[in-house]
C-alpha positions in Angstrom: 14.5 -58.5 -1.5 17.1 -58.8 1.1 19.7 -56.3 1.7 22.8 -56.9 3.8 25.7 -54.5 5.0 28.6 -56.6 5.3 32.6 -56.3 4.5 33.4 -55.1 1.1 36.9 -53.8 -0.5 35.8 -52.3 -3.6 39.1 -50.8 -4.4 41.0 -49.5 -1.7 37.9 -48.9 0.2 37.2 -51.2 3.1 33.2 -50.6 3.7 32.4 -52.1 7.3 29.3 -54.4 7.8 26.2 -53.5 9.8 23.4 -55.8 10.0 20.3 -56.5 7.6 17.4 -54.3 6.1 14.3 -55.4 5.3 11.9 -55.0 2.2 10.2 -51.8 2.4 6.4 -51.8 2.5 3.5 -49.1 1.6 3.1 -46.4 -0.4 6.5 -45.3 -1.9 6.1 -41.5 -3.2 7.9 -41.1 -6.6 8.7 -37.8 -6.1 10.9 -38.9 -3.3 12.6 -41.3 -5.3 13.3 -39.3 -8.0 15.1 -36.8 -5.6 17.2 -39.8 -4.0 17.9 -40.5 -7.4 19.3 -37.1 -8.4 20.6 -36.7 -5.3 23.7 -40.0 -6.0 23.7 -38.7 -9.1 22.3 -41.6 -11.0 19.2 -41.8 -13.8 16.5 -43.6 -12.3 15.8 -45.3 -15.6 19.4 -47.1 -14.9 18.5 -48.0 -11.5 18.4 -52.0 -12.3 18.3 -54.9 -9.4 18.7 -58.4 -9.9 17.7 -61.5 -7.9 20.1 -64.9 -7.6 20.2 -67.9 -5.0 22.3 -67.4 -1.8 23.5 -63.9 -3.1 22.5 -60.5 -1.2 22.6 -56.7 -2.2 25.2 -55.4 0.1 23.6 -52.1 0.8 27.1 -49.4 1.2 28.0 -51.1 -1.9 25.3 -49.1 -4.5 26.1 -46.1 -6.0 26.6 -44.2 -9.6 28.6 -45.1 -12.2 30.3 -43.2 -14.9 28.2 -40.1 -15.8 24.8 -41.8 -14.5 24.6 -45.1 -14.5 24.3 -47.9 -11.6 26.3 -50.2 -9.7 25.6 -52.5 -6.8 27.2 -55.6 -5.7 25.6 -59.0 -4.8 27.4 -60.9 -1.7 27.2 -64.8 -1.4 26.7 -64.5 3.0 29.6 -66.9 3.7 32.0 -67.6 1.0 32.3 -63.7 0.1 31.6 -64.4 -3.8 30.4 -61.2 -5.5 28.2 -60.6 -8.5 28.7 -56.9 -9.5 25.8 -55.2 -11.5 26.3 -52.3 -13.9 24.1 -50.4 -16.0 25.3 -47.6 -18.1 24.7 -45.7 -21.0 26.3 -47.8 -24.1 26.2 -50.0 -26.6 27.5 -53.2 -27.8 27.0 -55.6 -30.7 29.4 -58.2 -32.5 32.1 -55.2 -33.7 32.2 -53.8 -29.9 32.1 -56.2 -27.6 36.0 -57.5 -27.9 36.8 -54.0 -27.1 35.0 -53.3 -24.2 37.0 -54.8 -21.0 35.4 -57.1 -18.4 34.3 -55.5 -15.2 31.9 -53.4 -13.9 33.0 -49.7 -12.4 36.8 -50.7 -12.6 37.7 -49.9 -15.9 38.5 -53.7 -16.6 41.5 -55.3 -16.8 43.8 -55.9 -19.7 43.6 -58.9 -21.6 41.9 -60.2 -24.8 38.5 -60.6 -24.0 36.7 -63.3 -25.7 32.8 -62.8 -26.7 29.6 -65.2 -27.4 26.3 -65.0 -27.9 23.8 -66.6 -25.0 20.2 -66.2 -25.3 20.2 -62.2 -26.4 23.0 -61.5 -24.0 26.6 -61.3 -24.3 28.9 -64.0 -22.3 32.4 -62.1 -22.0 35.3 -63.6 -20.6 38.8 -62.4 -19.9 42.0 -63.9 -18.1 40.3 -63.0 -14.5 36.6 -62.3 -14.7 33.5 -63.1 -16.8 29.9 -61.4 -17.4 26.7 -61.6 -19.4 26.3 -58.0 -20.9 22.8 -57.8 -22.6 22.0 -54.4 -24.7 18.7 -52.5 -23.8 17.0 -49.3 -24.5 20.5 -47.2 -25.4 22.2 -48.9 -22.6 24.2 -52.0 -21.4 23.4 -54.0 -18.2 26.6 -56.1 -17.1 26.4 -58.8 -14.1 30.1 -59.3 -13.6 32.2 -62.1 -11.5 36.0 -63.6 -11.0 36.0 -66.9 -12.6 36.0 -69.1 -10.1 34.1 -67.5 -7.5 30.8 -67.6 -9.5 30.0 -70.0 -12.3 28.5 -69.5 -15.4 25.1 -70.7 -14.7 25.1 -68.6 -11.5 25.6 -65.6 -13.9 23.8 -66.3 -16.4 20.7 -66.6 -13.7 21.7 -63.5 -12.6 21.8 -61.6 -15.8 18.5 -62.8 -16.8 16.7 -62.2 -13.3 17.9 -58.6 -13.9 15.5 -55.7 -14.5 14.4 -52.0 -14.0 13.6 -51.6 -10.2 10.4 -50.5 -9.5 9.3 -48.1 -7.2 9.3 -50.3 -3.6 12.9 -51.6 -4.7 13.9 -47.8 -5.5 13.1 -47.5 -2.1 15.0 -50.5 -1.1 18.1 -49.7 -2.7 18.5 -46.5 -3.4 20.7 -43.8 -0.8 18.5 -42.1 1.9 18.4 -38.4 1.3 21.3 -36.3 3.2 20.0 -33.6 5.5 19.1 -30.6 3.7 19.2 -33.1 0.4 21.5 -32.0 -2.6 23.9 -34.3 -4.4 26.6 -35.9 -2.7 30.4 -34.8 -3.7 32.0 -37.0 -5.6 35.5 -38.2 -5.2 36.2 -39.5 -8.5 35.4 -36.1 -10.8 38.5 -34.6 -11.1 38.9 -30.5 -10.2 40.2 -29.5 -14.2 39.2 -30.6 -16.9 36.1 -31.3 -18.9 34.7 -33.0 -15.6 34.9 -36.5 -16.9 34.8 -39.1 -14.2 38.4 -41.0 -13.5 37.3 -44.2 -13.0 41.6 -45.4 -13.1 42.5 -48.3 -10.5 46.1 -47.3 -9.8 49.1 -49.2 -9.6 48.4 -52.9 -9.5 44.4 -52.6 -10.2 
């Protein structure tokens, strides 16, 4: 797997580019990756990767989301498209999946979302994005694009490319350990409360 650092805004944050990594090779010990894993605060078991033509994991671009779950986005190197992967604990089925909004890490946007069924997945589409969501083991992994960036078939490849990683793509993807290792501080867990994360875009997200 290929892994690029390029330009992202995910948000308000600008993330700067910075070359390419290369697949890891030899022995990956689990231990290690089970620390890393703790360490961004993310279950390995939701730790998912995908592969797709012309699309690259942009490395700065991985990290937890909601309580533990994953995210990463996929960059198309010279158009900028984006696939965005998310794997969290859920569920969906006919009754739920009009009410959960499209997007991955974003909280969606507002919008009727329309819903049909695609080979054991999910096909959701709202007035700005689509994805395939597919339901597995108590959670629900979402490959997410804009409509018109990505197309259908491009997503639909995506979804179905998209599985557990094992332990050399753990290595791959997941965040170096910090010095002294511990979890990283989170910006979007708020000081009060019942520690719930805020995943709220703002004004005009």
């Amino acid at each position: 797997m290929k892994i690029h650092c390029v330009v992202l805004v995910v948000g308000a944050l600008a993330l700067a580019g910075c070359g390419t990594k290369s697949a890891s090779s030899g022995n990956v010990d689990r231990s290690e990756l089970e620390a890393r894993a703790r360490d961004a605060q993310v279950a390995i078991e939701n730790v998912y990767v995908t592969e797709v033509a012309d699309f690259d994991l942009a490395e700065q671009s991985v990290g937890v989301l909601g309580a533990d779950g994953w995210s990463a986005i996929y960059v198309r190197e010279g158009t900028g498209a984006q696939i965005r992967l998310g794997v969290d604990r859920r569920s969906i089925d006919k009754s739920t999946c009009p009410d959960l909004p499209v997007g991955v890490g974003t909280g969606g946007r507002p919008g009727a979302v329309e819903c049909a069924e695609d080979d054991g997945s999910w096909y959701r589409v709202d007035a700005a994005q689509h994805e395939y969501a597919t339901g597995v083991d108590g959670r629900v992994v979402r490959v997410n694009a804009d409509l018109g960036a990505v197309d259908r078939d491009t997503l639909r490849e995506a979804a179905r490319a998209a599985h557990p990683a094992s332990d050399a793509e753990l290595d791959e993807v997941l965040p170096q350990r910090r010095d002294g290792g511990g979890p990283v501080e989170r910006g979007d867990l708020p000081a009060e409360g019942d520690g719930a994360p805020d995943n709220g875009v703002g004004v005009g997200g």
